[in-house]
RODO-2510 file (C-alpha; in nm, 4 decimals, decimal comma):
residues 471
     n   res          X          Y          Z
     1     x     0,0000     0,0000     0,0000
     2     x     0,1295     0,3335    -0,0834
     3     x     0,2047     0,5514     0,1909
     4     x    -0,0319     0,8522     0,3487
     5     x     0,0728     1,1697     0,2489
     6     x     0,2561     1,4137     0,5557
     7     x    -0,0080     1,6535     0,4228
     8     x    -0,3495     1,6782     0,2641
     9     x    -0,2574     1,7768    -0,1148
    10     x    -0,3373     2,1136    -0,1940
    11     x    -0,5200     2,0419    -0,5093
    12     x    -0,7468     1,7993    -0,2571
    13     x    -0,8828     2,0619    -0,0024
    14     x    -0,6398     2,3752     0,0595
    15     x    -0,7958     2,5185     0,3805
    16     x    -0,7389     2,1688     0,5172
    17     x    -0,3381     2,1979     0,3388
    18     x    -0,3108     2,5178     0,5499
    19     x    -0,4617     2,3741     0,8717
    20     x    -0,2042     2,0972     0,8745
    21     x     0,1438     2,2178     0,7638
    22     x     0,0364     2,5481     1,0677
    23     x     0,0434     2,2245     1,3031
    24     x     0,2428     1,9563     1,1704
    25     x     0,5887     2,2467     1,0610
    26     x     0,4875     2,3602     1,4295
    27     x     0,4315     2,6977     1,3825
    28     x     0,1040     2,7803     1,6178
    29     x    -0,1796     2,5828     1,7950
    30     x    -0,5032     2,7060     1,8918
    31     x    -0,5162     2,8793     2,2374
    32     x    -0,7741     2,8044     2,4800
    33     x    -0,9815     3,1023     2,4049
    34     x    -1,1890     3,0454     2,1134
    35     x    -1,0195     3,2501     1,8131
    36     x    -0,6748     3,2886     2,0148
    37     x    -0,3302     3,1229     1,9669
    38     x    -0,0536     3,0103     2,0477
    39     x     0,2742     3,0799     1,8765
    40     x     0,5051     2,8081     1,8524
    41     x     0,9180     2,8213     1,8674
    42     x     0,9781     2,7919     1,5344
    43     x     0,6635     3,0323     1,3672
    44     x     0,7956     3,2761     1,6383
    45     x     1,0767     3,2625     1,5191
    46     x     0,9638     3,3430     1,1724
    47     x     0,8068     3,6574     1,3382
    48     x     1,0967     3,7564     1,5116
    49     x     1,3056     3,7617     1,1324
    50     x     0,9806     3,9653     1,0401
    51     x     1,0037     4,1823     1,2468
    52     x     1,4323     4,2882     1,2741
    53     x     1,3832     4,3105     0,8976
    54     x     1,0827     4,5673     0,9231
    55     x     1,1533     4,7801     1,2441
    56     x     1,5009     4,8522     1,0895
    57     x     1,3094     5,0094     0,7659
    58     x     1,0822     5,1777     0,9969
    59     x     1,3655     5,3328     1,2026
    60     x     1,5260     5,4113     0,8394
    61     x     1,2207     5,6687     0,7827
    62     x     1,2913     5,8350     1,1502
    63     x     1,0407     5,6932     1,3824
    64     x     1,0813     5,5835     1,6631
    65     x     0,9443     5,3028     1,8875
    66     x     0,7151     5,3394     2,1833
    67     x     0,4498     5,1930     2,3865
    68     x     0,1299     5,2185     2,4935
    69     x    -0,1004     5,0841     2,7036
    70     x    -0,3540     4,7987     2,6474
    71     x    -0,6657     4,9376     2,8292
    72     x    -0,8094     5,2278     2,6799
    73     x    -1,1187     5,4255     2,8153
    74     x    -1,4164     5,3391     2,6467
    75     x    -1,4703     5,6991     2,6224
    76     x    -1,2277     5,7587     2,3698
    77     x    -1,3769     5,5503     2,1334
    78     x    -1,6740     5,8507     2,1111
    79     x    -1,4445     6,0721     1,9831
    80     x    -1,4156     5,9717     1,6008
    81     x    -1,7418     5,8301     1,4991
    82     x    -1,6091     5,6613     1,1748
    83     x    -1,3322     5,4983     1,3436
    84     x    -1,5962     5,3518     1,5957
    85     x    -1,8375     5,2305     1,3999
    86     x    -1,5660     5,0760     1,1629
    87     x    -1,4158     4,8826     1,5174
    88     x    -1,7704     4,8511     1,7461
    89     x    -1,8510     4,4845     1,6294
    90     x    -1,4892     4,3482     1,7197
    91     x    -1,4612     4,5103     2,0712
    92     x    -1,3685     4,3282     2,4089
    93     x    -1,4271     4,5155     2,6645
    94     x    -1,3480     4,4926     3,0342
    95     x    -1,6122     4,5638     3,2733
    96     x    -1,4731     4,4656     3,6236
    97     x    -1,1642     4,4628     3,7914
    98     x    -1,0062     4,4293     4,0947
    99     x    -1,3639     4,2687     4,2107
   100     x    -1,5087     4,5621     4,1550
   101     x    -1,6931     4,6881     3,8920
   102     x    -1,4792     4,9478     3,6744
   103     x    -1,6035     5,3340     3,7059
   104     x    -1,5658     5,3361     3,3540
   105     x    -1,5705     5,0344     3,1162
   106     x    -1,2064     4,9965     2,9300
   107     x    -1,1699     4,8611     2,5581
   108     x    -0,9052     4,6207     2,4489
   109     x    -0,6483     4,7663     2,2072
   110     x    -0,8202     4,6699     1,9028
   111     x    -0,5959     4,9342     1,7361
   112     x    -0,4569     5,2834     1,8990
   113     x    -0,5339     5,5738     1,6769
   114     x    -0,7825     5,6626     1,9933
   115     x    -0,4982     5,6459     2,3073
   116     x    -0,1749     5,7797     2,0963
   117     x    -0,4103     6,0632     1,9063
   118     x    -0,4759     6,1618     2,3049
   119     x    -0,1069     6,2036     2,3399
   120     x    -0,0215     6,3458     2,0341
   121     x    -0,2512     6,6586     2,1444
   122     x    -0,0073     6,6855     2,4518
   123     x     0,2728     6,6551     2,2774
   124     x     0,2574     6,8768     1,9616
   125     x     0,2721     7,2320     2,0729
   126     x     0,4978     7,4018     1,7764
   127     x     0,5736     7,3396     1,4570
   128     x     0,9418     7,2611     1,6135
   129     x     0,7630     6,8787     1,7118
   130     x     0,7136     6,7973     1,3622
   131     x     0,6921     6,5535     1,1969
   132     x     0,5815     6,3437     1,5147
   133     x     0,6734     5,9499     1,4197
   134     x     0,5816     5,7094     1,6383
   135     x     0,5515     5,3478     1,5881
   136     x     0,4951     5,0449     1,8407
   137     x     0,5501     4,6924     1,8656
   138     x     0,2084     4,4779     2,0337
   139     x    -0,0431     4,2884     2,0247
   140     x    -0,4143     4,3455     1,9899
   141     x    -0,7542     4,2234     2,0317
   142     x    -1,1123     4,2242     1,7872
   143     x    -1,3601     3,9868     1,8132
   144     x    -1,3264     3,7158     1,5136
   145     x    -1,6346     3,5196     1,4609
   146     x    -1,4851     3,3300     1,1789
   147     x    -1,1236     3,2019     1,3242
   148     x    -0,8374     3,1006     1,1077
   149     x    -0,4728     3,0671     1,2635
   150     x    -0,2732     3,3724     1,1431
   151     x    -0,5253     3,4925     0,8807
   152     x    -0,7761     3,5913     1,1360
   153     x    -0,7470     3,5888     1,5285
   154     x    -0,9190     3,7484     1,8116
   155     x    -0,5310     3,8249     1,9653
   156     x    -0,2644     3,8776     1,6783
   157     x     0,0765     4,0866     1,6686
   158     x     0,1818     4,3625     1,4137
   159     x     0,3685     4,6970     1,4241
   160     x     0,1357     5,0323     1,4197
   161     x     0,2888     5,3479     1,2873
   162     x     0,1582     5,6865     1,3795
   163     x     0,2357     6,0353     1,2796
   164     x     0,1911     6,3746     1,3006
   165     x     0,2690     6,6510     1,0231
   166     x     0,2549     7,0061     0,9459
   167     x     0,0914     6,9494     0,6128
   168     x    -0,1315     6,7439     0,4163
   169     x     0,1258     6,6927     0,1488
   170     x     0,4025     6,5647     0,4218
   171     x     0,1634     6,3392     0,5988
   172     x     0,0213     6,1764     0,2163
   173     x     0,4133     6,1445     0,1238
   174     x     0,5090     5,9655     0,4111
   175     x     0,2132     5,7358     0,4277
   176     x     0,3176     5,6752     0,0761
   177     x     0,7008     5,6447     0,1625
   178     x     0,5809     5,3653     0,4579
   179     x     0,3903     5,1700     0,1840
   180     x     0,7130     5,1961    -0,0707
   181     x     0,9960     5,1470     0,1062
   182     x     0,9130     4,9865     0,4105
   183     x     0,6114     4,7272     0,2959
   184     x     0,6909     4,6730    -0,0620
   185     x     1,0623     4,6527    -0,0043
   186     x     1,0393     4,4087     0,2898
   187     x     0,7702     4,2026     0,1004
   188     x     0,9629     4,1308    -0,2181
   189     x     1,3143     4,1633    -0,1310
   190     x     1,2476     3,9403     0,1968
   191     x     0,9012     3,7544     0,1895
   192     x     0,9981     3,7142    -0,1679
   193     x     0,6410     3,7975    -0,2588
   194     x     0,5358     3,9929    -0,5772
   195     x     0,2789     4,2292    -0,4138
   196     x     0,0025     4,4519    -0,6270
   197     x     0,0607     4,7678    -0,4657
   198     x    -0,2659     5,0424    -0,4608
   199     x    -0,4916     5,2393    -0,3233
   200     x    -0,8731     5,1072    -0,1619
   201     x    -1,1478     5,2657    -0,2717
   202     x    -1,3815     5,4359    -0,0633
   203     x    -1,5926     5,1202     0,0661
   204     x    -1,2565     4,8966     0,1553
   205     x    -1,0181     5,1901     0,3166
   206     x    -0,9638     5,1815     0,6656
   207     x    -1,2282     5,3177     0,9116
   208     x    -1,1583     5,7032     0,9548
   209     x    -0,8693     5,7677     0,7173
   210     x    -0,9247     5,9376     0,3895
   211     x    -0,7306     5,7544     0,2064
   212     x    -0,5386     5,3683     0,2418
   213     x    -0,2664     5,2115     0,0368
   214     x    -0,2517     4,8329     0,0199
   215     x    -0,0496     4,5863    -0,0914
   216     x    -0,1752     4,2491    -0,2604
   217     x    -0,0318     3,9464    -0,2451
   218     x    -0,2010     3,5716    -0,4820
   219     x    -0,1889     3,3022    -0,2723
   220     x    -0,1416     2,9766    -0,4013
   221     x    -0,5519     2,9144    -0,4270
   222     x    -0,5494     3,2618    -0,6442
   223     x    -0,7317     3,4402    -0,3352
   224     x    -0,6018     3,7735    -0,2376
   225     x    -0,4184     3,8414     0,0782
   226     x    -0,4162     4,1637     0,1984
   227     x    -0,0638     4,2166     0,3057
   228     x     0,0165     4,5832     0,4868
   229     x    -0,1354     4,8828     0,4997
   230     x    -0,1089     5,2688     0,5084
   231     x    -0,3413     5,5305     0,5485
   232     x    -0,3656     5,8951     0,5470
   233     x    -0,5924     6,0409     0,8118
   234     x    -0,6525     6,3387     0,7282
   235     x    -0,7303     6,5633     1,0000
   236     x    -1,0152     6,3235     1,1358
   237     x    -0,8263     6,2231     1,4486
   238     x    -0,6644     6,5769     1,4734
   239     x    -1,0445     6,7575     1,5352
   240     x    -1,1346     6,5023     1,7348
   241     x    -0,8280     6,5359     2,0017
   242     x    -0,7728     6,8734     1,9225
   243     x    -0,4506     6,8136     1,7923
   244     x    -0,2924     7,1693     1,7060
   245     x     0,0716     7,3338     1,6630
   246     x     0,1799     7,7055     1,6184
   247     x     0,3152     7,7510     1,3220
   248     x     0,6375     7,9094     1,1995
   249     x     0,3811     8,2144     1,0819
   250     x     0,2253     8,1998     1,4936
   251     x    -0,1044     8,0589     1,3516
   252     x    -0,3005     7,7664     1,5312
   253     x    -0,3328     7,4541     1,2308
   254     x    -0,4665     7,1210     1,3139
   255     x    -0,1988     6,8450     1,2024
   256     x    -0,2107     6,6095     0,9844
   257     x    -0,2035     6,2970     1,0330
   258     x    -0,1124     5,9118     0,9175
   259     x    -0,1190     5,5416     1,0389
   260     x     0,0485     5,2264     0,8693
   261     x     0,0357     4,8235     1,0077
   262     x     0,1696     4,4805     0,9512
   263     x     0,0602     4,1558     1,1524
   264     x     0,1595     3,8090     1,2148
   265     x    -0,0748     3,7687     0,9177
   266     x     0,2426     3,7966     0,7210
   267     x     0,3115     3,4136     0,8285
   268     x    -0,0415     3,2534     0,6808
   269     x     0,0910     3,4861     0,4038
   270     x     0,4660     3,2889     0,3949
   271     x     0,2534     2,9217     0,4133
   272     x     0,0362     2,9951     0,1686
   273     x     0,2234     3,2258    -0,0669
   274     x     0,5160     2,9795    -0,1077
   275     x     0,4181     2,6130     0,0424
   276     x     0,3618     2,3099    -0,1501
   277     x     0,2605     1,9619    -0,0774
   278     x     0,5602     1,9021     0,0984
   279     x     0,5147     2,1916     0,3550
   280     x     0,6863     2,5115     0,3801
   281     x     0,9109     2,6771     0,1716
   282     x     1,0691     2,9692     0,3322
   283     x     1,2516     3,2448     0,1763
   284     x     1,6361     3,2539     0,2561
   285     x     1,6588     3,6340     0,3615
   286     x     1,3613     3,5269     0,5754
   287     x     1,4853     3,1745     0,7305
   288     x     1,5789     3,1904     1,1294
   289     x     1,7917     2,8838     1,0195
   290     x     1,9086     2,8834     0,5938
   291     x     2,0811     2,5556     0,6252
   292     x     2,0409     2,2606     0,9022
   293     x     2,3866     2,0192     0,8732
   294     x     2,2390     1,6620     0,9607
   295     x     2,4812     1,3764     1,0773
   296     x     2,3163     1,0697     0,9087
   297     x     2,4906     0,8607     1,1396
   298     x     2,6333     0,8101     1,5472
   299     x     2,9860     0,8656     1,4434
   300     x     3,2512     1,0144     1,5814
   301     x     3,4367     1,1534     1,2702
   302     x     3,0591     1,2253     1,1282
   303     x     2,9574     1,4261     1,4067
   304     x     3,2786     1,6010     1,4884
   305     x     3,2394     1,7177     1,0315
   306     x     2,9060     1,8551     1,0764
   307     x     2,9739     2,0695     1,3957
   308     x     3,3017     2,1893     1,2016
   309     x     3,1033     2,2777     0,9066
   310     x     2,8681     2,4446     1,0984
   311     x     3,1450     2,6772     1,2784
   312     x     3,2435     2,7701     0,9030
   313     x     2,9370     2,8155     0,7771
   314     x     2,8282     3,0977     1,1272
   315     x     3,1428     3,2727     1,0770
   316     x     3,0501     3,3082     0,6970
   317     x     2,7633     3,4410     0,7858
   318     x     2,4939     3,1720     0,7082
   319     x     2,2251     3,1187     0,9811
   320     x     2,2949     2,7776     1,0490
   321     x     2,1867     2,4491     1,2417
   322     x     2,3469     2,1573     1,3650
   323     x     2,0950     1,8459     1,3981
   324     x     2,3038     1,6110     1,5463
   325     x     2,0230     1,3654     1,7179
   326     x     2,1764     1,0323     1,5686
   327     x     1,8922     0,8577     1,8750
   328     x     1,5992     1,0029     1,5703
   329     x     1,6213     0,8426     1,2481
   330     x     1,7480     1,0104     0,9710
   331     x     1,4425     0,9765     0,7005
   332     x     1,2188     1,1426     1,0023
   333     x     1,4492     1,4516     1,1001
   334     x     1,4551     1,4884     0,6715
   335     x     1,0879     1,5308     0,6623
   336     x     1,0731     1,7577     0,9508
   337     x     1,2983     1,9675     0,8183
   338     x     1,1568     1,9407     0,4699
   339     x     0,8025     2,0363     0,6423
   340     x     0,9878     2,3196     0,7990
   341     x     1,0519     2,4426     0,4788
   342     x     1,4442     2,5177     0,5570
   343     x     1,5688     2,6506     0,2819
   344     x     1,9310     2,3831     0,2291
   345     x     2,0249     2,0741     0,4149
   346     x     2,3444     1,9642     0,3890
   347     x     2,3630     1,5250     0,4857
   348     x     2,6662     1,3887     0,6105
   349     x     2,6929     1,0207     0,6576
   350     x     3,0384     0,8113     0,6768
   351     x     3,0348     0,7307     0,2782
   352     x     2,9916     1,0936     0,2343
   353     x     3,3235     1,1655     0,4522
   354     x     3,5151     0,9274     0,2924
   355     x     3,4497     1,0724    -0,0632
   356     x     3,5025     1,4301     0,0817
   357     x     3,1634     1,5302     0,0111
   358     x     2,8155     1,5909     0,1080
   359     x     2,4576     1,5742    -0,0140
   360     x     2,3266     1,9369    -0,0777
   361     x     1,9553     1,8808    -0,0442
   362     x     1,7602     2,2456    -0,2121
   363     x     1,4090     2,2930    -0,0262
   364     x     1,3069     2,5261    -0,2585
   365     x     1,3283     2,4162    -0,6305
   366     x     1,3636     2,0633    -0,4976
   367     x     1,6407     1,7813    -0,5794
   368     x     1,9527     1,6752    -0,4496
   369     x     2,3402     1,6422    -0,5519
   370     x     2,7141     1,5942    -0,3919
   371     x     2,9173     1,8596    -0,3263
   372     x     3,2481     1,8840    -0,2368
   373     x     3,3318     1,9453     0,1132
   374     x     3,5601     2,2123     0,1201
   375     x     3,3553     2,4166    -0,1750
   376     x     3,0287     2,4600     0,0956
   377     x     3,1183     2,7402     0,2389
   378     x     3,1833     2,9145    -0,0686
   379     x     2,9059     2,7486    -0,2625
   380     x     2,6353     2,8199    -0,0119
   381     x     2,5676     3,1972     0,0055
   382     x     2,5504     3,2090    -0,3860
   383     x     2,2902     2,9160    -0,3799
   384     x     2,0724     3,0860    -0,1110
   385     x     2,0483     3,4226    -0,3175
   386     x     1,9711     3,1667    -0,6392
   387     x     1,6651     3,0028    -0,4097
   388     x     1,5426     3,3788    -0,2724
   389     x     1,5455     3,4808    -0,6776
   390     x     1,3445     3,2036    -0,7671
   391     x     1,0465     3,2080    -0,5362
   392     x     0,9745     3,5368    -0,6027
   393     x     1,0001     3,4708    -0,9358
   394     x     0,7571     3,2080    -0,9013
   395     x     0,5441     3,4267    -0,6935
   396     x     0,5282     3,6508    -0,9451
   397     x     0,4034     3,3991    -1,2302
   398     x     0,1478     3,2689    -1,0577
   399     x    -0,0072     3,6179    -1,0155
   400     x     0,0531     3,7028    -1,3645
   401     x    -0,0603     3,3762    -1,5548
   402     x    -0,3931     3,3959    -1,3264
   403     x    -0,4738     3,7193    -1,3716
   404     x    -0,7453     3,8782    -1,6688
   405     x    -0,8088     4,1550    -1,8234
   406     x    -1,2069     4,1974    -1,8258
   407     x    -1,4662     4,4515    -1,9438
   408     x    -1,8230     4,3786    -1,7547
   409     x    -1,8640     4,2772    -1,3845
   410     x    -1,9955     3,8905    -1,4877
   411     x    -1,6518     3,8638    -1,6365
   412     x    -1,4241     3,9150    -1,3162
   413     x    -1,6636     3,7409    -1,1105
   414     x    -1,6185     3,4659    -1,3388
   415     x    -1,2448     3,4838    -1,3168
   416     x    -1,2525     3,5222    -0,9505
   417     x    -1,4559     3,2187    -0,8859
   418     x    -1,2275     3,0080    -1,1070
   419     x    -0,9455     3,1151    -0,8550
   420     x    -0,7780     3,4180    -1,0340
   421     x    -0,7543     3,7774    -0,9759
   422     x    -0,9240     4,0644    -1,2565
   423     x    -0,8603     4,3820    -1,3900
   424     x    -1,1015     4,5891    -1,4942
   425     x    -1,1298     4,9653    -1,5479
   426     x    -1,2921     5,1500    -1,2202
   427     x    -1,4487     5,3597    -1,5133
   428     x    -1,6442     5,0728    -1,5916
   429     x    -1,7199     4,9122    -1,2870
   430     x    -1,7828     5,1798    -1,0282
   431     x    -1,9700     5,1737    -0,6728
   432     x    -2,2468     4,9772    -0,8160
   433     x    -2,0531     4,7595    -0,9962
   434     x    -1,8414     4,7192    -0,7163
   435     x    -2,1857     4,6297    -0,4801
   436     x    -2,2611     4,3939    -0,7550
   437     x    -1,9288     4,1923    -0,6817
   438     x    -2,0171     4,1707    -0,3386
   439     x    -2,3229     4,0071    -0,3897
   440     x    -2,0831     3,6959    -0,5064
   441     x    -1,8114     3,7097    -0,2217
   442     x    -1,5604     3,8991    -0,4136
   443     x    -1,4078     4,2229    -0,3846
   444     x    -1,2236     4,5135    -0,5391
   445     x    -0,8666     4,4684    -0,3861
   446     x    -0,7294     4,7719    -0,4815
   447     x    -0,7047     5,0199    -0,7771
   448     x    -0,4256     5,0467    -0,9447
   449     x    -0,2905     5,3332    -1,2343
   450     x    -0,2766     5,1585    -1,6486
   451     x     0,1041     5,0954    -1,5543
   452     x     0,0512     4,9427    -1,2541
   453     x     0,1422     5,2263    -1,0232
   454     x    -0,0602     5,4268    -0,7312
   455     x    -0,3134     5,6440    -0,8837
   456     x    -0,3192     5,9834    -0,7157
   457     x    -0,7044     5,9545    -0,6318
   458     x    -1,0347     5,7323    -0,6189
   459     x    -1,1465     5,8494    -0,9633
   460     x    -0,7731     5,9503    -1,1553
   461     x    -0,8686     5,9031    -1,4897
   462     x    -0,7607     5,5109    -1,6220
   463     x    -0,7613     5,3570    -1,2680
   464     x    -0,8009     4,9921    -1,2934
   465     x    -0,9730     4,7519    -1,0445
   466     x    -0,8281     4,4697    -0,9244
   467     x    -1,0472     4,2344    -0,8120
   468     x    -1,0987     3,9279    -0,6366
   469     x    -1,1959     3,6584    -0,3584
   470     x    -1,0133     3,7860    -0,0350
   471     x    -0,9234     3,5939     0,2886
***
């Protein structure tokens, strides 16, 4: 009888792909709290990459970290009446405390634009405190009713960005410098993920803002992820908290004001972006560990090669692990590994030392071949930037071949429900044809200018829409 797959194939039922490599490459469980998790070692560790990689672009634009707290007053949330209705059905909030119940009720950070606006309006006083750019590291909380680890949870991490400006045009070019060179940049030159960058229209943007760039990524179903976004805010936020500064010409001027966020999303986004039907496949930029050394056998001159190699291999700067547990058999650590999705593993076994060299096993456009021992550390860093080039290369023909080029609303829906993306003009399809789409479960994911860039505004003439069935 021929052997169960590890995983359920992809082509077979995809959700239920998803659901096992999350558990079986050990990257979360479910928490105890319906809609919660729990991160595990090594998909922590995939967010820890994430996140070096992004707060050093976000320090690159000037801002700086913070913190804030978790409880805010429910209060607060009265103050923006957009940004409250957009939030109100995914609130927790906490009622009693201290066995006692609370003067006045507190909400769960479901995002902070309410507690850090409050501060803002303290701290801005001159036009010396600008730009004000603030961004923290936490977690938050909203109310999923339909669960999915890492796509949607009640509790998830991310980054939030917020600033302050003098002027509209600084606060729309920095939102736009955020969703450049921090997002795009990280997403394709790490995540290894072609991305449709653009702007939501007016029904998808973020609750309050007047404006909210996205970027797109194709899974390997054809659904849309949404990946990052960033928003200009106007001066919403700024009436509302009475944000003001003298300016240089001693007049009071509300500021302006942005807001920008990634999440842990960004690891459903790595499984599903990149895995196959042998589990994950993660980029090398990315990888916690780029190559694992395995000692095939207990032996002495084995193990002592592999723990050598992987001295040579730190000190050349590859992120590297030594599995040296000769007590689990070899074929089992292999497909661990392999459902891990590390990007090389290099297999050392006596025959191997005795012809000086070693199998070089490539994750991510498969196979296997001998190499010469003393050419790894050499060979190794080239082969990793090989492997980074070609899944986003891949990435990027996937969305390509699967997207069309339609003219009437039946058209993308058609293409969306075959498990593509569409492009339409905006011209053509509009708010109704947009509610139309709806109607079938798919979406305008962004609009996009004729040569693929950001359009300026909602209705710049030759915007296209880019649409399709969204987790």
């Amino acid at each position: 009888m021929a052997k169960a797959p590890v995983l359920t194939p992809q082509a077979m039922d995809f959700p239920r792909w998803y659901q096992d490599l999350v558990a079986k490459a050990e990257l979360a469980d479910n928490g105890p709290v319906r809609g919660t998790m729990v991160i595990r070692p090594y998909g922590y560790g995939l967010w820890e990459r994430m996140q070096a990689e992004m707060d050093a672009r976000i320090k690159e634009t000037g801002a700086q970290n913070a913190y804030f707290p978790l409880l805010i007053p429910r209060s607060y949330f009265a103050k923006e009446a957009e940004h409250v209705e957009g939030f109100a059905p995914e609130l927790a909030v906490v009622t009693h405390g201290g066995g006692k119940e609370l003067e006045e009720p507190a909400v769960v950070r479901p995002t902070s634009e309410m507690i850090i606006n409050d501060y803002f309006s303290k701290w801005v006083q001159s036009y010396r405190d600008l730009p004000l750019l603030i961004n923290q590291w936490a977690n938050v909380v909203r109310w999923e009713l339909r669960p999915r680890l890492f796509l949607r949870t009640a509790e998830f991490l991310w980054q939030e960005g917020h600033t302050a400006h003098a002027t509209h045009e600084d606060a729309r070019d920095f939102a736009a410098h955020i969703h450049r060179d921090v997002y795009e940049d990280f997403m394709v030159n790490v995540l290894a993920m072609d991305t449709v960058p653009g702007r939501k229209t007016v029904k998808e943007r973020f609750a309050g803002a007047i404006n909210t760039l996205t970027l797109e990524g194709m899974m390997g179903d054809g659904k849309a992820l949404q990946m990052a976004t960033s928003h200009e805010l106007g001066q919403n936020f700024a009436k509302a908290f009475n944000t003001r500064y003298l300016s240089q010409e001693g007049r009071q001027e509300l500021v302006w004001q942005t807001s920008w966020g990634s999440t842990t999303r960004m690891i459903g986004a790595l499984v599903m972006a990149h895995g196959d039907d042998d589990g994950l496949r993660v980029p090398p930029r990315l990888a916690a560990i780029q190559a694992v050394l395995l000692a095939i056998r207990d032996d002495e001159a084995v193990l002592a090669k592999v723990r050598e190699l992987g001295d040579r291999l730190k000190a050349a700067g590859v992120r590297v692990h030594v599995d040296d547990r000769t007590d689990v058999p070899f074929g089992r650590r292999a497909v661990d590994w392999e459902l891990k999705g590390v990007p090389v593993r290099i297999e050392v076994g006596p025959r191997d030392l005795e012809n000086g060299t070693a199998v070089l096993a490539r994750r991510i456009p498969g196979g296997k071949e001998p190499v010469a021992l003393d050419t790894l550390v050499r060979l190794l860093p080239a082969v990793l930037e090989e492997d980074q080039a070609l899944l986003l290369a891949q990435s990027r023909e996937r969305r390509e071949s699967r997207t069309s080029d339609v003219s009437t609303v039946e058209e993308a829906v058609e293409a969306a429900t075959a498990g593509g993306w569409a492009r339409i003009p905006w011209a053509v399809l509009g708010e109704k044809g947009e509610a139309r789409l709806g109607e079938h479960a798919v979406t305008v994911r962004c609009l996009v200018a004729a040569d693929g860039s950001v359009p300026d505004a909602d209705d710049a003439p030759g915007n296209v829409a880019v649409v399709a069935r969204a987790y």
